[in-house]
C-alpha positions in Angstrom: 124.0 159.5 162.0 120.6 159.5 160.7 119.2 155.7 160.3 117.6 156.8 157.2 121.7 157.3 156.0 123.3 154.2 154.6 126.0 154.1 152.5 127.0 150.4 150.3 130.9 149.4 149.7 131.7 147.1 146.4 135.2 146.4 145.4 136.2 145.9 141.6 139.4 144.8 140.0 139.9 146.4 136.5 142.7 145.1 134.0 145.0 147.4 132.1 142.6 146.2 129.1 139.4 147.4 130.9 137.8 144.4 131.7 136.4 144.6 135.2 134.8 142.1 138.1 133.0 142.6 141.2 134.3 141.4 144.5 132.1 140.0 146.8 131.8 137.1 149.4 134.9 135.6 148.3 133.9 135.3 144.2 134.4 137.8 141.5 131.2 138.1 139.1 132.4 139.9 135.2 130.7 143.8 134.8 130.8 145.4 131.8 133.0 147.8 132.8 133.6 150.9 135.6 131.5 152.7 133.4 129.0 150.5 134.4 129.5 150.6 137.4 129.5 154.7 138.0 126.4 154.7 135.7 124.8 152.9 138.8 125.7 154.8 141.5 129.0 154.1 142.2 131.5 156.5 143.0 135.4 155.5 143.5 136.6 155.9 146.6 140.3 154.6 146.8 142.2 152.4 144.3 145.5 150.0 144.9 147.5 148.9 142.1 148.9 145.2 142.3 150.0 142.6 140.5 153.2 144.5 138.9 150.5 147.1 137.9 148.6 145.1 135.2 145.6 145.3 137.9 144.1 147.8 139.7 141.6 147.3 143.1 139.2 149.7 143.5 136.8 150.8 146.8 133.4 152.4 145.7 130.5 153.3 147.2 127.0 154.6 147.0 124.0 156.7 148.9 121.7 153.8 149.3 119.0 157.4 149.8 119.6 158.4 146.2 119.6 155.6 143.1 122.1 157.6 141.0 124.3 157.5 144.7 125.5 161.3 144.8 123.7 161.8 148.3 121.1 164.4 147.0 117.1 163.9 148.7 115.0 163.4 145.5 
């Protein structure tokens, strides 16, 4: 793999209403939504429902080569 190739993870919960958080080091910080979140890059990668479905976990990641994150050379 090419050391110029690096690829971020962020998790996210999103509740059936749409509000969402980001996961990280053990906190969760508020985001405006997944929208949001894809509009900066991130693309969904895998998603686990828990909580008698009411929330939903989600895996995304992003090209750190490319700021939009679809893995394109600009």
């Amino acid at each position: 793999m090419s050391s110029e190739y690096q690829v971020e993870y962020l998790y996210a919960i999103i509740d059936a209403e749409g509000q969402c958080w980001r996961v990280g080091d053990g906190e969760t910080e508020s985001v405006k939504g997944l929208p949001s979140l894809l509009k900066d890059g991130w693309r969904p990668v895998r998603e686990t429902p828990f909580g008698d479905g009411a929330y939903v976990l989600i895996l995304l990641d992003r090209d750190t080569r490319d700021p939009k994150g679809f893995g394109f050379k600009t």
